[in-house]
SEDO-981021 format. One line per 4 residues: their letters; for each residue x, y, z of C-alpha. Coordinates in Angstrom, 3 decimals. Example, Ala and Ser with C-alpha at 12.3 -4.5 7.8 and 13.67 -1.06 7.14 Angstrom:
BEGIN
AS = 12.300/-4.500/7.800; 13.670/-1.060/7.140
This chain:
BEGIN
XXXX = 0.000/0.000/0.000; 1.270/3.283/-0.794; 1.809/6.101/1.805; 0.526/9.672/1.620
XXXX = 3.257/11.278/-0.492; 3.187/9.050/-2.853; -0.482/9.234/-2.955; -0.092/13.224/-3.392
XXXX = 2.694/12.809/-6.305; 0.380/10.850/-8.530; -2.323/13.494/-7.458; 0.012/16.461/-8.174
XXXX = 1.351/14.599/-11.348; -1.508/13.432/-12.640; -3.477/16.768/-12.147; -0.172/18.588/-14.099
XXXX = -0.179/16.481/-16.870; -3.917/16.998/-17.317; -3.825/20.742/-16.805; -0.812/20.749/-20.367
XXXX = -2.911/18.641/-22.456; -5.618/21.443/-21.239; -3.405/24.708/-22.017; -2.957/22.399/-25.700
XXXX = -6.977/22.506/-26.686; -7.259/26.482/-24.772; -4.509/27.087/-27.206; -6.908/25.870/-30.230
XXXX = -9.665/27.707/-29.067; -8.143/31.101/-28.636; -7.114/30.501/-32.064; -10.550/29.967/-33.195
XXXX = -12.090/33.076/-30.777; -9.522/35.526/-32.447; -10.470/34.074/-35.860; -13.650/34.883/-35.406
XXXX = -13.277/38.356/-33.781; -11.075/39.042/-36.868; -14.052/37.822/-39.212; -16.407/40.030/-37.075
XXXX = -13.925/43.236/-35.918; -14.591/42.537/-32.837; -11.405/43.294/-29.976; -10.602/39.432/-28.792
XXXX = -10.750/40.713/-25.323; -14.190/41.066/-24.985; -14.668/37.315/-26.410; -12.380/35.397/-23.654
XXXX = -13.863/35.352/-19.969; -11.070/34.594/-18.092; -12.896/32.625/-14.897; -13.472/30.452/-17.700
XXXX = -9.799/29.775/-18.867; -9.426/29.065/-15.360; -12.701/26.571/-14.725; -11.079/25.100/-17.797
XXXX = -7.576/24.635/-16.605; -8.947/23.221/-13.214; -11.284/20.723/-15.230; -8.283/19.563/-17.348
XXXX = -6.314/18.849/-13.625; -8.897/17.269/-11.868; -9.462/14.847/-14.900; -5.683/14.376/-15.132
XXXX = -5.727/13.338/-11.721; -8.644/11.021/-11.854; -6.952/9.123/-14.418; -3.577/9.186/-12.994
XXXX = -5.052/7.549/-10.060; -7.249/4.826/-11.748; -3.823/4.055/-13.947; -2.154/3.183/-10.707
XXXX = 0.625/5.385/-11.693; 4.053/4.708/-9.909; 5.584/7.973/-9.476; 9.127/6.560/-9.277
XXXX = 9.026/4.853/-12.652; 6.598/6.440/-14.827; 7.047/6.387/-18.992; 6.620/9.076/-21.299
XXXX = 3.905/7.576/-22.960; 1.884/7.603/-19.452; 2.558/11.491/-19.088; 1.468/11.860/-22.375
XXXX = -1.913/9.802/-21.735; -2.531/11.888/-18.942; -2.213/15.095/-20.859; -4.506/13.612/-23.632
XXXX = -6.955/12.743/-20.653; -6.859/16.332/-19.316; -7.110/17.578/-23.545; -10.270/14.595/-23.794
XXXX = -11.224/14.641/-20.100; -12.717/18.085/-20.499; -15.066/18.039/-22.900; -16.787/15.111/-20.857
XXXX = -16.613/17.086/-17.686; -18.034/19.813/-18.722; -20.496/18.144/-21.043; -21.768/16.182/-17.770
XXXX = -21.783/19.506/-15.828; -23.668/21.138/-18.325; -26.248/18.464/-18.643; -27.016/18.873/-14.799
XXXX = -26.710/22.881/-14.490; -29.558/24.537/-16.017; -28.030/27.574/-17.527; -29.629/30.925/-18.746
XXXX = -28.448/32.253/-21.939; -26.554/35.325/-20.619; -24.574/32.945/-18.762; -22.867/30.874/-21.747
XXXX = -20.086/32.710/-21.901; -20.612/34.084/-24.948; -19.858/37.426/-25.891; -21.836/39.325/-27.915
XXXX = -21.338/40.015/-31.313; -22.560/42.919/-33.709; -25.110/39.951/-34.580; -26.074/38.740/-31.742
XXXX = -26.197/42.172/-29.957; -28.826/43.007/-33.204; -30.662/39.804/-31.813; -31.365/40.510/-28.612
XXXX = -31.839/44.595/-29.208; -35.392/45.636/-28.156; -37.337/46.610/-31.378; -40.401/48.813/-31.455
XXXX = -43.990/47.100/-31.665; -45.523/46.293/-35.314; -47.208/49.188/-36.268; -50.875/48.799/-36.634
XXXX = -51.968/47.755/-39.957; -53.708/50.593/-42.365; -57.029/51.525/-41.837; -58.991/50.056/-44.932
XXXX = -60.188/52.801/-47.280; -63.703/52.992/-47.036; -64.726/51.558/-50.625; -63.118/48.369/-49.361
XXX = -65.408/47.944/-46.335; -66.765/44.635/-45.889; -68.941/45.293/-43.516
């Protein structure tokens, strides 16, 4: 049986591993968020919520971890390969974290996380009522 430390390296390592293989698909994203504020002159700043990026990063360690421990990871001789799984588990780990979190959060739409584009600020503008149709001209009374 293993004792505490070791216990809090494949924790630490684990959760590490998982947290790279997260900064590796945050990288991807940004890419695609200042893509798309290019495409819609928008600043990329006010498309990136940072609590997020860091929700995101804790996601990819805790799933990192998880695996490292359900590997049975020995700190003292671990491979390559087995840091790299762990990263790909904290790069793969996160979408089904969050796509389990999300199914048991009810969310409103301003909380998303999406910022609003010239679009989607059009969207949601408040527009003025119909205006009420034209009074028939009195030969086309049907009365």
């Amino acid at each position: 049986m293993a004792d505490a430390s070791t216990w809090i390296q494949v924790l630490v390592l684990g959760g590490l591993a998982g947290a790279v293989g997260q900064v590796a698909r945050t990288a991807v994203g940004l890419k695609k968020v200042n893509d798309v504020a290019v495409a819609e002159d928008v600043n990329p700043q006010h498309l990136i919520i940072a609590s997020r990026l860091f929700i995101s990063l804790t996601i990819g360690f805790v799933a990192g971890a998880l695996v490292a421990l359900a590997m049975g990871i020995d700190p003292a001789n671990i491979a390559t390969e087995e840091i790299l799984g762990l990263a790909a588990a904290g790069y793969a780990g996160t979408d089904a974290i969050e796509g389990m979190i999300g199914r048991i959060t009810p969310t409103r739409p301003e909380e998303t996380g999406k910022a609003e584009t010239r679009e989607t600020a059009a969207e949601h503008k408040p527009t003025a009522p119909d205006p009420a149709p034209p009074a028939p001209a009195p030969d086309e009374y049907q009365g």
